[in-house]
C-alpha positions as CSV (number, residue, x, y, z in Angstrom):
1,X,0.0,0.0,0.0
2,X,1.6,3.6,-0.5
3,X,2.8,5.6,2.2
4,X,0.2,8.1,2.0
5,X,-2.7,6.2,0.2
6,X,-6.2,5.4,1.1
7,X,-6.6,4.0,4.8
8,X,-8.9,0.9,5.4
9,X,-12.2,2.1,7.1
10,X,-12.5,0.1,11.2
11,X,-15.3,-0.8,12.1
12,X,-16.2,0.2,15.8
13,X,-17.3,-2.6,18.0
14,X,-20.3,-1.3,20.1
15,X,-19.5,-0.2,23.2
16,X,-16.5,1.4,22.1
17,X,-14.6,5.1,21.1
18,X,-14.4,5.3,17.6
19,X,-10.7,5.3,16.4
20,X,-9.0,8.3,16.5
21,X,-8.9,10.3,12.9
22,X,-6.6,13.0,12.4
23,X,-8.3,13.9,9.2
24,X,-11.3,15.0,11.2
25,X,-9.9,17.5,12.7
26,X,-8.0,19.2,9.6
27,X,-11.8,19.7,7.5
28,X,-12.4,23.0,8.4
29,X,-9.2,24.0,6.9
30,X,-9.0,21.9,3.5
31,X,-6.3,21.7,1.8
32,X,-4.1,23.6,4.3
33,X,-3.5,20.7,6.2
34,X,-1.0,18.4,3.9
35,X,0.3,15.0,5.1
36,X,3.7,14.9,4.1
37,X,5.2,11.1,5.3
38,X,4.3,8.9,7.5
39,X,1.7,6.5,8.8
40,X,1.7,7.3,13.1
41,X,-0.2,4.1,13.6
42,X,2.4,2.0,11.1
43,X,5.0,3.5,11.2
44,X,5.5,5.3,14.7
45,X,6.2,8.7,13.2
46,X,4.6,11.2,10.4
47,X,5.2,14.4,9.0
48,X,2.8,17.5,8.2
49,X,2.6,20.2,6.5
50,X,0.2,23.1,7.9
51,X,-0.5,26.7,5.5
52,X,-3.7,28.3,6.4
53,X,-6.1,31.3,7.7
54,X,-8.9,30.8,9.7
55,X,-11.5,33.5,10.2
56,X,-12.4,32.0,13.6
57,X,-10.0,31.2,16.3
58,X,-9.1,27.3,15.1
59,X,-9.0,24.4,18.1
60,X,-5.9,22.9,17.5
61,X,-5.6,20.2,20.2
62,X,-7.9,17.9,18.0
63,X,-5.1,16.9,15.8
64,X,-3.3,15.5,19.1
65,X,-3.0,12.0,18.8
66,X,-3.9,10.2,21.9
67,X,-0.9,9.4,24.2
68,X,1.6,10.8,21.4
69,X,4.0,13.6,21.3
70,X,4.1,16.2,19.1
71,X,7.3,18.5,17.5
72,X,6.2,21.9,16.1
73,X,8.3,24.0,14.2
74,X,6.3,26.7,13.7
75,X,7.2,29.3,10.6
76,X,4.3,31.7,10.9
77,X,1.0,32.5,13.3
78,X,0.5,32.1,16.9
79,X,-0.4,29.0,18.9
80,X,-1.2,28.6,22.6
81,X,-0.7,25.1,24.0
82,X,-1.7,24.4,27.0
83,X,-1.0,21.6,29.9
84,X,-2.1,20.7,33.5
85,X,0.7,22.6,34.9
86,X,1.4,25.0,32.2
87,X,0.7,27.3,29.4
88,X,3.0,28.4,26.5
89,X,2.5,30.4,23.6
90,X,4.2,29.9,20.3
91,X,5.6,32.7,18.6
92,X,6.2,33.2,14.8
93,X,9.8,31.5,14.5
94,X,9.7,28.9,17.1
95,X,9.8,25.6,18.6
96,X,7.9,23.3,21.0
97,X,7.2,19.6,21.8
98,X,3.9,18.5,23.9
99,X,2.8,15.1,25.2
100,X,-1.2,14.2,24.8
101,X,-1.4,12.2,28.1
102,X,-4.3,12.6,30.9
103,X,-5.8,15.2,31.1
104,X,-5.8,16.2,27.4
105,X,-3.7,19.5,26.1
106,X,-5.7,22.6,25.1
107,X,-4.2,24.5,22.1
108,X,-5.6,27.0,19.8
109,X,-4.4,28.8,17.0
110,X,-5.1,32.3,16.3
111,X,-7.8,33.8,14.0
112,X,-6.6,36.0,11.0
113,X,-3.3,35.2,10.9
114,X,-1.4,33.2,8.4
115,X,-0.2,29.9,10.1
116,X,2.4,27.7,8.8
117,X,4.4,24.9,10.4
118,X,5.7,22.0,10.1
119,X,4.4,19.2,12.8
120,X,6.3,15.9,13.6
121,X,4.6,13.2,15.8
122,X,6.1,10.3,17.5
123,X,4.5,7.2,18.9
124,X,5.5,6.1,22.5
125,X,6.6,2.7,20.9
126,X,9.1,4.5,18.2
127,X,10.6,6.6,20.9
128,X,11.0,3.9,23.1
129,X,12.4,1.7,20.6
130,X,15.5,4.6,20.0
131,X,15.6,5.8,23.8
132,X,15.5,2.5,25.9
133,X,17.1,2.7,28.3
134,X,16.7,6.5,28.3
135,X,20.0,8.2,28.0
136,X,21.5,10.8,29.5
137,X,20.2,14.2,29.3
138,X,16.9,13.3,28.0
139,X,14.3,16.0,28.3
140,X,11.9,14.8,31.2
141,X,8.4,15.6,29.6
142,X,10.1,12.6,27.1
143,X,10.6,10.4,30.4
144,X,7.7,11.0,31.6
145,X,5.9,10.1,28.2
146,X,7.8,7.0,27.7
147,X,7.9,5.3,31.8
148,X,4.1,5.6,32.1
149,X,1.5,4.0,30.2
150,X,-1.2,7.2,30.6
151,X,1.2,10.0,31.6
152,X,0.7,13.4,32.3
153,X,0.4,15.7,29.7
154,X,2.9,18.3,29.0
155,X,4.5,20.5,27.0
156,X,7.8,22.5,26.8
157,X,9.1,25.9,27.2
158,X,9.3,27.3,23.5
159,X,12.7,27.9,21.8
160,X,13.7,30.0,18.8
161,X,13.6,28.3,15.7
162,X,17.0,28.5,14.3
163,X,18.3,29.0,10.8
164,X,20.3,25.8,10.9
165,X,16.4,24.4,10.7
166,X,15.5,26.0,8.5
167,X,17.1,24.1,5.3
168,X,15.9,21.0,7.2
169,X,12.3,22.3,6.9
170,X,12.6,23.0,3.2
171,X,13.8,19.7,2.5
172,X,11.1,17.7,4.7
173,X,8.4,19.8,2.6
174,X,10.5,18.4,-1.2
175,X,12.3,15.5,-0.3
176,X,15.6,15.0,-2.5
177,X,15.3,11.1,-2.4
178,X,13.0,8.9,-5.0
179,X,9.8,7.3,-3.3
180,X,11.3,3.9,-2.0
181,X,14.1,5.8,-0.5
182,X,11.7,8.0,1.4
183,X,10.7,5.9,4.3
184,X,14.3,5.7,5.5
185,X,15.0,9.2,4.5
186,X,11.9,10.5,7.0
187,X,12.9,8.1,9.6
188,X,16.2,9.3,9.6
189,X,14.6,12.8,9.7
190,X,12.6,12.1,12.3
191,X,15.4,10.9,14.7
192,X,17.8,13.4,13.9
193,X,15.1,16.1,14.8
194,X,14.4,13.9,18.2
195,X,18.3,14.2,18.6
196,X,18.6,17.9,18.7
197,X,15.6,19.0,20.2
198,X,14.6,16.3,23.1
199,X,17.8,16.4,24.7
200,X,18.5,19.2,27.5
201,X,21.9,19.9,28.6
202,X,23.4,18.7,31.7
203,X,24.1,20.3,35.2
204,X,27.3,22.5,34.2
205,X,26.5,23.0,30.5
206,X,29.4,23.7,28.1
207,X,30.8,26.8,27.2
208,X,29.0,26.7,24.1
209,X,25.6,25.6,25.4
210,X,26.8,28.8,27.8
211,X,26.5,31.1,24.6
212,X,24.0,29.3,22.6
213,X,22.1,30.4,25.6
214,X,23.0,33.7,25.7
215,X,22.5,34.1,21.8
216,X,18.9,33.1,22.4
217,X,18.4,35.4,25.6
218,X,19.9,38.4,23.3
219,X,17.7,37.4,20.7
220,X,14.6,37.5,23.0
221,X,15.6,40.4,24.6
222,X,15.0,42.6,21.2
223,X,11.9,40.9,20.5
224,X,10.7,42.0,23.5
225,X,11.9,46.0,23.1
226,X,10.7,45.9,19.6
227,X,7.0,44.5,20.6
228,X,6.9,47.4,23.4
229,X,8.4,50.3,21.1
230,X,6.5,49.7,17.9
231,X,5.7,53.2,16.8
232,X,9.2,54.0,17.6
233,X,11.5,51.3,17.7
234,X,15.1,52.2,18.8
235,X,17.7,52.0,16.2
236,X,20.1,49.1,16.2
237,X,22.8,51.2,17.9
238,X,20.4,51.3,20.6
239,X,19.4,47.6,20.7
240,X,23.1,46.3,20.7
241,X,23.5,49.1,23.8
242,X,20.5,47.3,25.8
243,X,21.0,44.0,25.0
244,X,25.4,44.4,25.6
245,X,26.8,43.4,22.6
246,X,27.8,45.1,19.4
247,X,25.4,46.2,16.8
248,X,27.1,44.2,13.8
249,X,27.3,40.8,15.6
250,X,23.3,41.6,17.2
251,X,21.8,41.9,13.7
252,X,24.1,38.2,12.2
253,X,23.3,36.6,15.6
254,X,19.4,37.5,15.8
255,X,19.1,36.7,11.9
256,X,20.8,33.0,12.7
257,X,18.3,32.3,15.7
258,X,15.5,34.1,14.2
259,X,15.8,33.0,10.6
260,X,14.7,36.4,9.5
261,X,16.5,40.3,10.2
262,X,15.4,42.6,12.9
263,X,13.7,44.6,10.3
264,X,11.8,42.2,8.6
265,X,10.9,40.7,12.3
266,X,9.8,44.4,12.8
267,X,7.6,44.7,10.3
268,X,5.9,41.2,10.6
269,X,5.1,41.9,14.4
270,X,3.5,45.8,12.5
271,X,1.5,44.1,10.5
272,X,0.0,41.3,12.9
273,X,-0.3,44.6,15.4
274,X,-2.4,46.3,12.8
275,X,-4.4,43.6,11.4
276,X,-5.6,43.0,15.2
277,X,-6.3,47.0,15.6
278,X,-8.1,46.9,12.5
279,X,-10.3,43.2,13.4
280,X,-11.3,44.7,16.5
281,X,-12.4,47.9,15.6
282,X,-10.3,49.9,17.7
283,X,-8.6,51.7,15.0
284,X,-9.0,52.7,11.3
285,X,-6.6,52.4,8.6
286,X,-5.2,55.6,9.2
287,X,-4.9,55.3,12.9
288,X,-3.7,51.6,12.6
289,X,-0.5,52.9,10.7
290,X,0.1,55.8,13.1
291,X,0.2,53.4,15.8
292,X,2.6,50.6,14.6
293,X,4.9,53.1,13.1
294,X,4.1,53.9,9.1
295,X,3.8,57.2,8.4
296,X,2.9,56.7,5.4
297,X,-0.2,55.3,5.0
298,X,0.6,54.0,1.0
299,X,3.8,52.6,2.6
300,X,1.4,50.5,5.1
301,X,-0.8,49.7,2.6
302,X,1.6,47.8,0.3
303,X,3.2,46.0,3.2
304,X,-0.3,45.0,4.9
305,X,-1.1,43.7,1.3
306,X,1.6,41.5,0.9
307,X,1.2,39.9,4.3
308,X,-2.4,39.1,4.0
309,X,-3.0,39.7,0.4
310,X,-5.6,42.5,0.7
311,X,-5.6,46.3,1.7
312,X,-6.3,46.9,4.7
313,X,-9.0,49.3,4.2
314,X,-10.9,45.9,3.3
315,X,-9.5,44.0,6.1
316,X,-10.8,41.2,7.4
317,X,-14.2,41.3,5.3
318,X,-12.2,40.2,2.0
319,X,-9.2,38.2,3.6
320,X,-8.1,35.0,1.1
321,X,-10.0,32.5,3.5
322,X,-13.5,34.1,3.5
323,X,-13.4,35.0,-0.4
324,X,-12.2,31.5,-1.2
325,X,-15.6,30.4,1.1
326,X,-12.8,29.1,4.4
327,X,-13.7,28.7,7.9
328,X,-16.3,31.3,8.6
């Protein structure tokens, strides 16, 4: 049978849950939702690709596979995940693994925005048949996932999603093998991404966990000043100043982490600013440039239109989802 082809239909004995189907979830959003490998149930792992709007606030947590866990690298749009004991939030150009256990994650995507990621999901039995015994340094929501049958859920902090990933993510999306090769090729994919990102580093880290670290805090620390100063963001001088380092090696180091350059992170955060001013009412066009920083409002208008594809004075009553008939 191929990879991806037609699944048999189960029949449900009475009495019983249905089986779960991923596909259910996805309906609302069409052909946004694009399996790229992988058969979880077969195989262990699977691949997905994710591009879409959705006028409503979309309820992600469906997609969770039962007792699985979950690698997002997320490219575009906000996400909130949320466990028993935490809740994180999941920023354009990040990272973050989650656990379904008991009692089931909550996670939503956010309405209006242009979403695209890349989602990886691993059964209990594929982990544990890399990571038994568990080695050392193994990030414990994966413990805890893999030494009880109906764990806690979970999910971890978020991290930036790196430029060294972001090759990786092109190639998972056009893989440069031919179709037998592929099942190995993903597998390999899949555990070289468990290898990277599932691990945490020791008591003591290295000297270059040490910076990797600081790298990211830097990094975090201008996305932070830049969200707070949007009408008048501080010049790079400036930013190397608050964040300690020197303006030339700020702008290479936050364009390796962040896969994208301050300004270009500037503007994205402008326009996702604006298009919420401008769904909510609080602000018209003119008022919704003034306040993220355009002064001119022609300037705004070409840059709100090639984020979400219309002008904003028509924003969000002819956005690409409701014209094409999308999620109302």
């Amino acid at each position: 049978m191929p990879i991806n082809g037609p699944r048999s239909k189960n029949k449900t004995a009475p009495g019983t849950l249905p089986p779960f189907a991923e596909s259910l979830a996805w309906q609302a959003i069409g052909e946004g939702w694009r399996p790229l490998f992988g058969r979880f149930q077969e195989l262990g792992f699977s691949f997905e690709w994710h591009d879409f709007r959705s006028a409503t606030e979309f309820d992600w947590s469906r997609s969770f596979h039962p007792g699985s866990v979950e690698l997002c690298l997320n490219l575009a749009g906000s996400a909130t995940v949320e466990g028993p004991n935490s809740s994180v939030t999941l920023a354009p150009r990040s990272l973050a693994f989650y656990h379904q256990g008991t009692p089931s994650l909550k996670a939503r995507r956010g309405a209006e925005e242009h979403h695209q990621f890349i989602t990886v999901e691993f059964s209990k039995s594929f982990l544990s048949q890399h990571f038994n015994p568990a080695p050392t340094g193994l990030h414990p929501l994966i413990l805890g996932a893999l030494r009880e049958s109906d764990g806690p859920s979970g999910v971890s902090k978020p991290t930036a999603l790196g430029s060294s990933l972001l090759p990786l993510i092109e190639s998972l999306r056009h893989p440069p093998v031919f179709a037998p090769a592929q099942e190995l090729w993903f597998r390999c994919k899949a555990l070289e991404l468990a290898a990277q990102i599932f691990f945490q580093p020791a008591e003591g880290e290295l000297f270059c966990t040490r910076q990797q670290r600081a790298a990211r805090e830097r990094v975090e620390r201008v996305r932070s000043i830049l969200s707070e100063k949007l009408s008048e963001p501080p010049p790079l001088e400036e930013l190397g100043r608050l964040v300690g380092c020197s303006p030339f090696y700020l702008s290479r180091l936050f364009s390796q982490e962040a896969g994208m350059t301050i300004q270009q992170y500037l503007r994205q955060i402008r326009m996702e600013r604006a298009a919420e001013l401008l769904r909510t009412g609080k602000c018209n066009v003119t008022e919704a440039a003034l306040e993220v920083g355009y002064n001119s409002l022609s300037h705004f208008s070409s840059a709100f239109h090639e984020t979400f594809g219309c002008c904003p004075g028509l924003y969000p009553l002819r956005t690409p989802t409701q014209k094409a008939g999308g999620t109302p």
